[in-house]
Every structure is written in structure tokens, then in C-alpha cells.
C-alpha positions as CSV (number, residue, x, y, z in Angstrom):
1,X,-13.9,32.5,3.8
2,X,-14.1,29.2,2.6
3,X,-17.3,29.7,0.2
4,X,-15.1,32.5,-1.2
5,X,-12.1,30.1,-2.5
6,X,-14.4,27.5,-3.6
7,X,-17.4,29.0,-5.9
8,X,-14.8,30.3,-8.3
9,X,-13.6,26.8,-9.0
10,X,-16.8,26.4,-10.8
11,X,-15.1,27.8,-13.9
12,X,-12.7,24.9,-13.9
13,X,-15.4,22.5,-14.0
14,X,-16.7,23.8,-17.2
15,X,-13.9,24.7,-19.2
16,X,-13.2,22.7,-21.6
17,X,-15.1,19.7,-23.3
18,X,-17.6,20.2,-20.4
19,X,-18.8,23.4,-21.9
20,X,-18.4,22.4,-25.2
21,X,-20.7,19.4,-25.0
22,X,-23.2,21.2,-23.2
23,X,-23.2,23.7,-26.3
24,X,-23.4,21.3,-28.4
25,X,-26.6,19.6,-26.6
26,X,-28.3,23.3,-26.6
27,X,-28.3,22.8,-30.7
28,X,-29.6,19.3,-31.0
29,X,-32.4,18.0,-32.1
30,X,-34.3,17.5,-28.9
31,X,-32.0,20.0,-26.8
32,X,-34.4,20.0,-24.0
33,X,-34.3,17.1,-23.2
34,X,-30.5,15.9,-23.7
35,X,-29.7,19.2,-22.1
36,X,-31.8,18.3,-18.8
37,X,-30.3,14.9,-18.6
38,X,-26.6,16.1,-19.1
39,X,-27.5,18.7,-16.4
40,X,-28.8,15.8,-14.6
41,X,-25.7,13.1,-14.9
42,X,-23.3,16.0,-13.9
43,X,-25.4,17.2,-10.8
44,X,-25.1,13.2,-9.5
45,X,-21.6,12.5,-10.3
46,X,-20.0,16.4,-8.7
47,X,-22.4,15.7,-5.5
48,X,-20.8,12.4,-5.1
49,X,-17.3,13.2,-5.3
50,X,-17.4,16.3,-3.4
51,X,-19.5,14.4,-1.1
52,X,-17.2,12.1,-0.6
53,X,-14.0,14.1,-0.4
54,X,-15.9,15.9,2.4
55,X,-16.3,12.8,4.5
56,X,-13.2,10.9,3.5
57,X,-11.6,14.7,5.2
58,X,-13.5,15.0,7.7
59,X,-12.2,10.9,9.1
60,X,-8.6,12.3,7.9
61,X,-9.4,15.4,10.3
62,X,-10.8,13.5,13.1
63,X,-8.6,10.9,13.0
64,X,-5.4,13.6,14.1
65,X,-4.1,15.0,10.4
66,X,-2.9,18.4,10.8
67,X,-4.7,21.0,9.2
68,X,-1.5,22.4,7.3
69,X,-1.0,18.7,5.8
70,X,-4.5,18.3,4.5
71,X,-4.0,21.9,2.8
72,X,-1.2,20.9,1.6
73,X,-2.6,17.8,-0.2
74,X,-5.7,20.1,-1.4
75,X,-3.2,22.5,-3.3
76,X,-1.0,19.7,-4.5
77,X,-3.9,18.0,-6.3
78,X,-4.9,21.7,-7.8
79,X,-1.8,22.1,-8.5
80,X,-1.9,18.5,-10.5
81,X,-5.0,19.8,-12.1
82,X,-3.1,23.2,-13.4
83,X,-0.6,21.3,-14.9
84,X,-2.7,18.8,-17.0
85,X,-4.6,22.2,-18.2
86,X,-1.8,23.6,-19.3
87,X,-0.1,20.2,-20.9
88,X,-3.1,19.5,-22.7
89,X,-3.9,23.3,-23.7
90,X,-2.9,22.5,-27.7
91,X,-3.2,19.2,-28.2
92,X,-6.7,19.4,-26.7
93,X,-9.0,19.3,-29.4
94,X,-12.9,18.6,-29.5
95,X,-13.0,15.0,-29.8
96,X,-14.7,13.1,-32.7
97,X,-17.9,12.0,-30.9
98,X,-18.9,15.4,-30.1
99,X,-19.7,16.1,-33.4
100,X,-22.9,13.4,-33.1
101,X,-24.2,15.1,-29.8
102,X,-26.4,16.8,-32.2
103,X,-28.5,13.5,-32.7
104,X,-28.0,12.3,-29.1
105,X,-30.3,10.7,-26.6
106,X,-31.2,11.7,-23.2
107,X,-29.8,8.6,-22.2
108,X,-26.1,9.3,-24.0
109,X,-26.3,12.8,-22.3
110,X,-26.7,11.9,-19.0
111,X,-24.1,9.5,-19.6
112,X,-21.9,11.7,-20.8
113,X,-22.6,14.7,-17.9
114,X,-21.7,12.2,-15.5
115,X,-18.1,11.1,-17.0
116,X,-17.0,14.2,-17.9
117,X,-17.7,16.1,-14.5
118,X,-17.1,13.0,-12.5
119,X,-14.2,11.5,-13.8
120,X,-12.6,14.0,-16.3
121,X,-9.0,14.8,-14.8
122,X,-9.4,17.9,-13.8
123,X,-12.6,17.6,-12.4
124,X,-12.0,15.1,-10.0
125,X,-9.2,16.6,-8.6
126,X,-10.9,19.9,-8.1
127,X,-14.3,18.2,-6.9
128,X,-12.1,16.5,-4.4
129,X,-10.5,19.6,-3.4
130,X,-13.6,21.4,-2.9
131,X,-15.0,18.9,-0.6
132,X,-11.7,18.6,1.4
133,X,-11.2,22.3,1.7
134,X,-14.8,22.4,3.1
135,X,-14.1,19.9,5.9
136,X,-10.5,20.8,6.6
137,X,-12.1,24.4,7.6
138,X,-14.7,22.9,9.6
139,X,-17.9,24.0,8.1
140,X,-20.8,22.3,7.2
141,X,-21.5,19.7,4.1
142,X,-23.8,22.4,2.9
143,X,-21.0,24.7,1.8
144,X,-20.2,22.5,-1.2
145,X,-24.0,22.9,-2.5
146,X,-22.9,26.8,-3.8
147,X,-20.2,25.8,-6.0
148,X,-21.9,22.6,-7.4
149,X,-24.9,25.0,-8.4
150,X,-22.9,27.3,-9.7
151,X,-21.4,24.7,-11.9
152,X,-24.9,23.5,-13.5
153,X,-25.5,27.0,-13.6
154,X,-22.9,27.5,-16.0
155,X,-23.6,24.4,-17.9
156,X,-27.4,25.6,-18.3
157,X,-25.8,29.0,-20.2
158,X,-26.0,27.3,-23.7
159,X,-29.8,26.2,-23.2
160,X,-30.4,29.1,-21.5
161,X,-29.4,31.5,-24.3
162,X,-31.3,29.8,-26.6
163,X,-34.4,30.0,-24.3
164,X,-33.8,34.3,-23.8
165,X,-32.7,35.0,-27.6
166,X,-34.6,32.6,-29.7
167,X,-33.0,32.7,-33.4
168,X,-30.0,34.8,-32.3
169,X,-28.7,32.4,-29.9
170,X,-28.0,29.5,-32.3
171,X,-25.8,31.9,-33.8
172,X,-24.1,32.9,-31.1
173,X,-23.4,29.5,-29.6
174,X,-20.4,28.2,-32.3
175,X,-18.7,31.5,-31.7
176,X,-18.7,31.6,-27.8
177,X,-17.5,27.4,-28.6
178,X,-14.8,28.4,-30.3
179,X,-13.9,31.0,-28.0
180,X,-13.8,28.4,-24.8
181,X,-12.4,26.2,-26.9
182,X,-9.2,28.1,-27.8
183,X,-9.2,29.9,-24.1
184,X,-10.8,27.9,-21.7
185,X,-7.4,26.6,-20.4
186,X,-6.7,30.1,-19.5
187,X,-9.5,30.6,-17.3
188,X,-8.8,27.2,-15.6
189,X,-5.3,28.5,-14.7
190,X,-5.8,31.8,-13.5
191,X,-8.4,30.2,-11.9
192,X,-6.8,27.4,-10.4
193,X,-3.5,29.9,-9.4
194,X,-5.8,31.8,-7.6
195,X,-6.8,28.7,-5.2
196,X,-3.4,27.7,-4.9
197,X,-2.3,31.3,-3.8
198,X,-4.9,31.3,-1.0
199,X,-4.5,28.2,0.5
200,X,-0.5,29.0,0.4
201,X,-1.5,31.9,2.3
202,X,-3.6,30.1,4.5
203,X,-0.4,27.1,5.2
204,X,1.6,30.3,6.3
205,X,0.3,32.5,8.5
């Protein structure tokens, strides 16, 4: 099912500086706020590119290109995405700016929501596999709303934790950032081999 290869790919969104910022929004000064506009900039920018990896399939599709060949290009541009995970897995550190997300503006959030889950590596390539998998099956546009949902969904953890646990969630936050920071490429792997697995499956029989 497709909705059942897709939705997990929502952990590959997030992992990473994705997550991180979105911690690091739940502890600012107006976290609210910068956290509803990250939410916001991220929700626009995965809608549009899976949007438009859905209809750019569906012309590949109608046009005459074998279903094999566009699974194949899905799993080669996971496959992409696996491998700048795991190239970047110790060199990727949390970069300098991130540090002043703690003073940042609605406006800088929803900035940054949008970059990082519209044009981060990674997350293109599996936004644009999400919405090409969708169309090579042949289901409906709606199918891609699950997994960008799940996405915010994940994104709204930080905030959300501070909203259910008060006091105790600003110090839970840093440790469960460190913890993605130092393992969030393994997630994205297994993840991602997981996908890649499937879709093999699917090429074959």
C-alpha cells in the first residue's frame, strides 16, 4: 500500500537540523509564535514539492514512462538521499545560527521552515519521491496529505512537550536534541533502506 511506504518517510524529514531548529524554537523567547510560523513555512514548501513531484509524474506517466522506470528513478533519488545522510553523519554539526533561534522572529522562522523542508538535500529528494510514488501507483493527490501531516506533526513535538509538561519539558528538550543530533542519521537510514527495499520489491515481481 502506497500510504504504507510513504508516512514513514516522515522521520526523514525531521531528522536532523529540521528537528533541531524546531527544538530550539520551542525554548525561545516567544516560542509560540516562531514555532507556529516555522510550522507554517514548512507546511507551504513540503505541499509544493510533493505537489509538484505528483503532477510532474503523473505527465511522465501519462505521457507513456513505464511504471518500473519511474520506480526506479524514485529509489535512485532515496538512494541519493541515504547516501548524503550517511556522508554527512560526522561532519554534520548544528550550525552557528541556530544558536540565535532563541531570539528569533516569526518572520526568520517561517523563513527558515520553508528552506530547510523545502530545499534541504534530503528533503527534496524524499518530498519528490513521495509525490512520484503517489502518482506512479495511481492514487489520488490526497495520499501525500498523510505524510506531510505527519511531518508537522513531528515538528510540533518540541512545542508540544512544553505545552503537556510545563517546567519539565524545557529540561527535557536539550537532552532529546542531543540525542537526534548524534542519531538522527540512523533513523533516516533505516528509514530510507526500508523504502528502497519495497520499491525493489515492487520493480521485481
Amino acid at each position: 500500500m502506497t500510504l504504507a511506504k510513504i508516512i514513514p518517510l516522515a522521520f526523514v524529514m525531521i531528522a536532523g537540523p529540521q528537528v533541531l531548529s524546531a527544538i530550539f524554537l520551542a525554548t525561545s523567547e516567544s516560542w509560540r509564535r516562531d514555532s507556529a510560523a516555522f510550522l507554517a513555512g514548512a507546511a507551504i514548501s513540503i505541499t509544493t514539492i510533493v505537489t509538484l513531484a505528483f503532477l510532474l509524474s503523473t505527465g511522465a506517466k501519462d505521457q507513456g514512462a513505464s511504471g518500473n522506470a519511474l520506480d526506479i528513478v524514485f529509489m535512485v533519488l532515496l538512494l541519493a538521499a541515504g547516501t548524503h545522510t550517511f556522508l554527512t553523519r560526522k561532519t554534520s554539526k548544528p550550525p552557528k545560527w541556530m544558536g540565535k533561534l532563541q531570539t528569533a522572529q516569526p518572520k526568520l522562522a517561517f523563513g527558515l521552515g520553508f528552506l530547510l523542508l523545502g530545499v534541504f538535500p534530503t528533503d527534496i529528494l524524499t518530498s519528490i519521491a513521495v509525490g512520484g510514488s503517489v502518482a506512479r501507483h495511481g492514487d489520488p493527490w490526497w495520499y501525500v496529505l498523510p505524510f506531510v501531516l505527519l511531518t508537522l506533526l513531528l515538528l510540533a513535538v518540541p512545542s508540544l512537550l512544553l505545552i503537556v509538561l510545563g517546567a519539565r519539558g524545557q529540561t527535557l528538550l536539550p537532552k532529546i536534541r542531543d540525542w537526534m543530533n548524534n542519531n538522527s542519521w540512523i533513523v533516516s537510514e533505516i528509514v530510507i533502506g526500508l523504502f528502497v527495499l519495497i520499491t525493489l520489491n515492487g520493480i521485481l515481481s
